[in-house]
C-alpha atoms as one frame of an Amber mdcrd trajectory, in Angstrom:
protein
   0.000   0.000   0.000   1.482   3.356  -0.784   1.763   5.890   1.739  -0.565
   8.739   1.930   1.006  12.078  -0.304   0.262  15.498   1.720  -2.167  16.031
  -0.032  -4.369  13.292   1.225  -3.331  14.130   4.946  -5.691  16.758   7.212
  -4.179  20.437   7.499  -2.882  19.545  11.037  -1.101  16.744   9.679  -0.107
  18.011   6.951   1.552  21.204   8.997   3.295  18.597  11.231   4.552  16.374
   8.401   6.211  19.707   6.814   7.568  20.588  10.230   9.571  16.565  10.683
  10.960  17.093   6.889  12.380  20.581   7.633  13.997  19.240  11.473  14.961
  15.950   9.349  16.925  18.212   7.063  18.788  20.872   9.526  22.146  19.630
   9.648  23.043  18.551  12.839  20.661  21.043  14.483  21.741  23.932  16.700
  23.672  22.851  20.040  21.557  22.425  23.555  22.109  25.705  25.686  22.461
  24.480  29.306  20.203  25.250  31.811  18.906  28.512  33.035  21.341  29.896
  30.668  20.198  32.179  27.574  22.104  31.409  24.126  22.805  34.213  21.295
  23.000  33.518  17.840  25.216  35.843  15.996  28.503  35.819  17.881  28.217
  32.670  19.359  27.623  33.731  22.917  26.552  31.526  26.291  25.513  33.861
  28.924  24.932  32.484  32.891  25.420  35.291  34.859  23.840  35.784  38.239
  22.566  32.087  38.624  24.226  31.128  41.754  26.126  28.904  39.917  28.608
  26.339  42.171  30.398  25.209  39.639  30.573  26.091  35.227  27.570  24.320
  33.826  28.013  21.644  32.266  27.433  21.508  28.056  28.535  24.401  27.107
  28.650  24.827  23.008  32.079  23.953  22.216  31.797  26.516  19.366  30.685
  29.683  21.597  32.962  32.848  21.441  31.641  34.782  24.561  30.900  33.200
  27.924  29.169  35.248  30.576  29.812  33.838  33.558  30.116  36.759  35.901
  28.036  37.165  39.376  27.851  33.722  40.377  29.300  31.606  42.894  31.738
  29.513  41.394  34.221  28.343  43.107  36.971  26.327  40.818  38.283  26.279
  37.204  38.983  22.990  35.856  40.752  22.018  32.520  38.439  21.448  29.604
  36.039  23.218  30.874  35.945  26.023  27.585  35.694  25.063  24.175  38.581
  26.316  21.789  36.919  29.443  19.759  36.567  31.066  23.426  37.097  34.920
  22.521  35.397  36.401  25.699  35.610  34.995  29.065  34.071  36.938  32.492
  34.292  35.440  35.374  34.556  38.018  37.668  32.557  38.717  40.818  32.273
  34.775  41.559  34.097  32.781  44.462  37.140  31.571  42.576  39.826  29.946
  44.883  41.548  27.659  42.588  42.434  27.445  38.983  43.601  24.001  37.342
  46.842  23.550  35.950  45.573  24.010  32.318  42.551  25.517  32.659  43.212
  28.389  29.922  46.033  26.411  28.035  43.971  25.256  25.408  41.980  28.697
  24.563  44.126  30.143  21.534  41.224  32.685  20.245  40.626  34.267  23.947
  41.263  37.639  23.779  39.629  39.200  27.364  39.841  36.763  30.090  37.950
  38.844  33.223  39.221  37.306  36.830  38.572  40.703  38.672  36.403  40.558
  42.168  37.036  36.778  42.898  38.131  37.517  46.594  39.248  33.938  47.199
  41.455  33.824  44.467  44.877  34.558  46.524  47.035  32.582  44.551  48.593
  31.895  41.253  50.201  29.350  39.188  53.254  30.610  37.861  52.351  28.486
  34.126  48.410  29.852  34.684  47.908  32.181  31.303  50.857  30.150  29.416
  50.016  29.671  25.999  47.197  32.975  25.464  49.076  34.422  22.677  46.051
  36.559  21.436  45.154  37.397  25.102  44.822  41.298  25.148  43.111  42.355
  27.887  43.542  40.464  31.274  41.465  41.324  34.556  43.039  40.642  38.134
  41.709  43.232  40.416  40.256  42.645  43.341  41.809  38.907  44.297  43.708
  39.536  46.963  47.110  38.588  45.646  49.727  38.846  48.049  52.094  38.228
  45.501  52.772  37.137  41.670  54.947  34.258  40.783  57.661  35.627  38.267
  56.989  34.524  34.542  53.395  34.254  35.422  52.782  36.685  32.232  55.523
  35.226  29.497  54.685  34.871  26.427  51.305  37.177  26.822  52.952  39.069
  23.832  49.304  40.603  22.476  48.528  41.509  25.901  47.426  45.635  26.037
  45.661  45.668  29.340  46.529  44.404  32.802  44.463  44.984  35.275  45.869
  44.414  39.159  44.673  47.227  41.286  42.916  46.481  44.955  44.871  43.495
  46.011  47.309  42.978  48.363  50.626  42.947  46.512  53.372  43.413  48.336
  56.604  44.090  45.766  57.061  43.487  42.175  59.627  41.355  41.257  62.279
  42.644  38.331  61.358  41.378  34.932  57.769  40.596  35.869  56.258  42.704
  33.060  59.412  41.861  30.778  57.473  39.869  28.137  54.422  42.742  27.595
  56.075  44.409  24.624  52.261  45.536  23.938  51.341  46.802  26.739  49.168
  49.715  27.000  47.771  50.263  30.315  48.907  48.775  33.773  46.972  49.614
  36.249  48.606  48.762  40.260  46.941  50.814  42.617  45.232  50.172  45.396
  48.336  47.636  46.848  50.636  47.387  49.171  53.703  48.139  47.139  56.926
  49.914  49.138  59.599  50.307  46.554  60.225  50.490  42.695  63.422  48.849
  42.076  65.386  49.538  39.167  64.481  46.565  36.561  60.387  46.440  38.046
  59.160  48.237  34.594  62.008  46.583  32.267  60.116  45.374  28.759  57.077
  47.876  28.690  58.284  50.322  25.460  54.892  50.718  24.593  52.998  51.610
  28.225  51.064  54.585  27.965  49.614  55.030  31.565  51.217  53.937  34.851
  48.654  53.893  38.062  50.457  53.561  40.967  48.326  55.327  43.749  47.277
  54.406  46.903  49.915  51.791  47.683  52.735  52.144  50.156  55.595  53.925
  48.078  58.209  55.142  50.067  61.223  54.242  47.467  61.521  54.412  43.736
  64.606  53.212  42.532  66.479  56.029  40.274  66.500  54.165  37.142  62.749
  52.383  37.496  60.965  54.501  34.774  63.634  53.898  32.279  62.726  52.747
  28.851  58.806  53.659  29.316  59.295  56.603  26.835  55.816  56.492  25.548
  54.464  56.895  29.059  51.829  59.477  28.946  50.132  59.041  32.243  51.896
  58.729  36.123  49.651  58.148  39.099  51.794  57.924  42.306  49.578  59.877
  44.449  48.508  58.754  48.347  51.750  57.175  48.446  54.601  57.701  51.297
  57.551  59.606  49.073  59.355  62.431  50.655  61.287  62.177  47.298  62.664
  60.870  44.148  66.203  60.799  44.230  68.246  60.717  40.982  65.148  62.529
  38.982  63.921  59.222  37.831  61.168  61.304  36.117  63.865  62.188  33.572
  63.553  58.923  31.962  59.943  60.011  30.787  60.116  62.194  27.603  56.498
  61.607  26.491  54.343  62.361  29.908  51.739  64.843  30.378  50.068  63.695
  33.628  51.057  63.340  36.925  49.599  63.193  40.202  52.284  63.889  42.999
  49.927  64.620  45.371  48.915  63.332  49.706  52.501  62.651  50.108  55.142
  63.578  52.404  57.280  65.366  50.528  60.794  66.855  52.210  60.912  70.012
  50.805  64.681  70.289  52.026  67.639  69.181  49.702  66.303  66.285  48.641
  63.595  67.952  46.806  66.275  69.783  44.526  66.041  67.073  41.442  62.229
  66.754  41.555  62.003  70.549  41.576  64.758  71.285  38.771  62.734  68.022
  36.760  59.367  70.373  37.187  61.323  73.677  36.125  62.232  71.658  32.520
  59.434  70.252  31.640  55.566  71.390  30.983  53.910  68.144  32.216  50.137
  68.856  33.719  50.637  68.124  37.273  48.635  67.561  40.884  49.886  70.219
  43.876  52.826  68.786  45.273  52.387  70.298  48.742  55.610  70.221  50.882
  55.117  68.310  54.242  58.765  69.472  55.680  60.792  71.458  57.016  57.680
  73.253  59.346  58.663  76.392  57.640  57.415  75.091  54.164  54.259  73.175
  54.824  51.564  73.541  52.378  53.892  75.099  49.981  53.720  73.543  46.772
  57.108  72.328  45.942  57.105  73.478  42.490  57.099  76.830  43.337  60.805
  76.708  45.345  62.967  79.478  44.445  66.614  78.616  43.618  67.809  80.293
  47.011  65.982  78.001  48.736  68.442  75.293  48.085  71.230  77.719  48.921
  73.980  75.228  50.657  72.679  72.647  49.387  75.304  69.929  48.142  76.295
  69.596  44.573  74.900  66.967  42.633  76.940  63.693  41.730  78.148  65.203
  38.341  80.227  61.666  38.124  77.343  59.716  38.390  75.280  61.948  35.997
  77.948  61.367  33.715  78.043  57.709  34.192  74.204  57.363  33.828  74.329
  58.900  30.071  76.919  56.601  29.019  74.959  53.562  29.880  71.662  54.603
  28.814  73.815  55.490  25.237  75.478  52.051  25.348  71.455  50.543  25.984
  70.625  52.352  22.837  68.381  54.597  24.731  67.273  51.852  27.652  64.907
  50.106  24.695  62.454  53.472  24.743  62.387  52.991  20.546  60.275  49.466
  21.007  62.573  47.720  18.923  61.495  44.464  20.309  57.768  45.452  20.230
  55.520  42.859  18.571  52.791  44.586  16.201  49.247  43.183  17.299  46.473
  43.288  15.087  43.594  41.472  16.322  39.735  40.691  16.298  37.820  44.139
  16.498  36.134  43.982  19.903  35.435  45.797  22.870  39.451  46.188  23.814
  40.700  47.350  20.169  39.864  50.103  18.134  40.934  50.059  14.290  44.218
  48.217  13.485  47.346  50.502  13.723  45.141  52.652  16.546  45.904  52.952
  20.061  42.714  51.253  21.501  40.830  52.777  23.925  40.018  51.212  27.700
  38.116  48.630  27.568  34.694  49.743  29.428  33.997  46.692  31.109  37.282
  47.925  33.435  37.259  51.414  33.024  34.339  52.338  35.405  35.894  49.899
  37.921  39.129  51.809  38.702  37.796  54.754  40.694  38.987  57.612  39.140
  37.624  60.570  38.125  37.008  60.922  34.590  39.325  63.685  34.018  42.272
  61.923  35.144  41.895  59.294  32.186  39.435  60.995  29.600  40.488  64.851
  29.853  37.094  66.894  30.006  34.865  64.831  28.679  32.198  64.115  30.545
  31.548  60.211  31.971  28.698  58.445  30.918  27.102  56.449  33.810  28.622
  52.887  34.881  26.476  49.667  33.439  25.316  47.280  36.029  27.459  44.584
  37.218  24.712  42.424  37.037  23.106  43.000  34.206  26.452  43.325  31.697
  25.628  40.772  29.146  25.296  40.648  25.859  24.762  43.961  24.031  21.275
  44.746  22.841  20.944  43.928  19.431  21.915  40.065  20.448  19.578  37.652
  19.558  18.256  34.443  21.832  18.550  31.391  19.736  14.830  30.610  21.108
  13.878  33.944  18.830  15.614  33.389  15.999  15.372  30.022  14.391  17.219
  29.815  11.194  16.789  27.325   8.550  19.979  26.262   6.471  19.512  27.521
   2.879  19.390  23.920   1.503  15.767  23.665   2.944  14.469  26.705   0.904
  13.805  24.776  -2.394  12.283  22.232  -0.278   9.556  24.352   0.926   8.913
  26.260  -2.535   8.419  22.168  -3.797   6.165  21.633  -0.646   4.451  24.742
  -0.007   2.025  24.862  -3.198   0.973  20.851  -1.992  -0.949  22.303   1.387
């Protein structure tokens, strides 16, 4: 007996048969989105934020580029837990304490990995972000770091933005940053920090803006700043200096901000080379009020007069002279970015056009507490988005919304359509 033709079936049956053919010919069919999650179409995006989440739910697409994760209560990373084509990857805001060996190793498309506000997260691998070659934007704040284990960043070549304010670091090793050719923006305060020794900033020839504020600083090694010569932007305000000996400033030909101000600054000899550094240069700076002698406090140190160093010592001419020769025999102490690595990645929200200096990414931006003017000159700052609702932008499609059939199934239909 043959089998009944559409035709022959009633219009609910034949409206069902249509609907089996179509599902029997989508190939492969769209991937499950887990559970209280909601799943875009067009980028590939999974986004379980504020779920309570324990743990990363399980069945995640393989093939998604943007996981939201953020505002949950997660409390460990385990290997082969992301899919490959990972691009975007927040996190923050959950209760992160530990981090597999391997967890991020096999990501080579993430470009933003967002760590920030995990309070439990005190401690790092020292192989943790190996092998993130296209990472560019990388969010630590908040984490309560005591410390970070040296060569905990090599290899991050593409990396532009490091975010490690509001934890508890203590120092920074030499040669930490040494592999961040690319780097942008580093952004430190809010620590614990005491001294800048001499090699702390060695390998940064492209860091624009240096926050430093609110830590502990009470010594900055002479030669710390050298080779940032694209620096554009110094925070080392709310610190403990009563100076910077050996103008260490001097290393800095491209600044134009700096915030000097809340600390103790010795307006005695020792504030000869900062003020002589401030008399040669027309860098947009904070007050620098004096704290000492008594007969100078409140005065701003950058309005000394020459007789007020009167019997001071001479400087060390010899070891003026000896500084020139080896920044001449360093080429310069590396301030040309010879051995900077040209990045040209996937337009997102951390890049602007290729060859561009990017701007901030906004998903950090509002969290750093500073007035817009310090970052943004006078342009006025558009209100903060919510931390819980940050998702997916707004044009973002559910899947559930948007069904799509393959273009193979349109002649299908035009054959089928006419028989109902």
């Amino acid at each position: 007996m043959l089998p009944p033709t559409a035709r022959d079936l009633p219009q609910g049956g034949r409206l069902a048969a249509l609907l089996l053919v179509v599902l029997a010919w989508v190939p492969g069919g769209a991937p499950a989105c887990p559970a209280l999650c909601t799943c875009y179409v067009s980028p590939p995006t999974v986004s379980c934020q504020a779920n309570n989440f324990s743990s990363v739910p399980a069945g995640l697409p393989p093939g998604a580029r943007r996981l939201f994760l953020q505002n949950n209560v997660i409390r460990a990373l385990r290997a082969g837990t992301f899919g490959p084509s990972t691009v975007t990857l927040w996190l923050y805001s959950n209760n992160i304490s530990s981090i597999q060996p391997g967890t991020f190793r096999h990501l080579p498309a993430l470009e933003e990995l967002d760590l920030g506000d995990n309070p439990h997260l005190r401690v790092l691998a020292p192989d943790t972000f190996h092998g993130l070659r296209r990472l560019q934007a990388l969010h630590l704040y908040r984490c309560q770091l005591a410390s970070l284990p040296s060569g905990i960043f090599r290899g991050l070549h593409s990396l532009q933005y490091l975010y490690l304010q509001e934890n508890g670091l203590l120092y920074l090793q030499d040669d930490l940053f040494a592999d961040l050719a690319n780097l942008s923006h580093l952004f430190l305060h809010g620590n614990r920090v005491r001294a800048l020794s001499e090699g702390v900033f060695r390998g940064l020839p492209s860091l624009d803006r240096l926050l430093l504020h609110a830590n502990r600083l009470a010594a900055v090694h002479r030669r710390a700043f050298r080779g940032l010569s694209r620096l554009t932007i110094l925070y080392l305000f709310n610190n403990s200096l009563a100076a910077l000996p050996g103008d260490p400033l001097a290393a800095l030909p491209a600044l134009q901000f700096l915030r000097l101000n809340a600390n103790p600054w010795a307006c005695d000899c020792r504030a000869r080379p900062l003020w002589a550094w401030f008399r040669r240069t027309r860098v947009s700076s904070s007050p620098v009020p004096c704290a000492s002698p008594p007969q100078r406090r409140g005065t701003d140190l950058r309005h000394l007069r020459p007789q007020d160093f009167d019997g001071c010592p001479e400087e060390d001419e010899d070891e003026e002279e000896e500084e020139e020769k080896e920044e001449k025999d360093e080429g310069g102490g590396g301030g040309g970015g010879g051995g900077a690595v040209a990045v040209v990645g996937t337009p997102g929200r951390a890049l602007g056009r290729p060859g561009t200096l990017p701007a901030a990414p906004p998903s950090a931006f509002y969290r750093d507490g500073l007035p817009p003017h310090d970052l943004r000159g006078s342009q006025p700052r558009p209100p903060p988005p919510s931390r819980d609702s940050r998702g997916p932008p707004e044009d973002d499609v559910p899947l559930a919304a948007a069904p799509r059939l393959a273009p193979a199934l349109l002649p299908l239909l035009a054959l089928l359509l006419p028989t109902l």
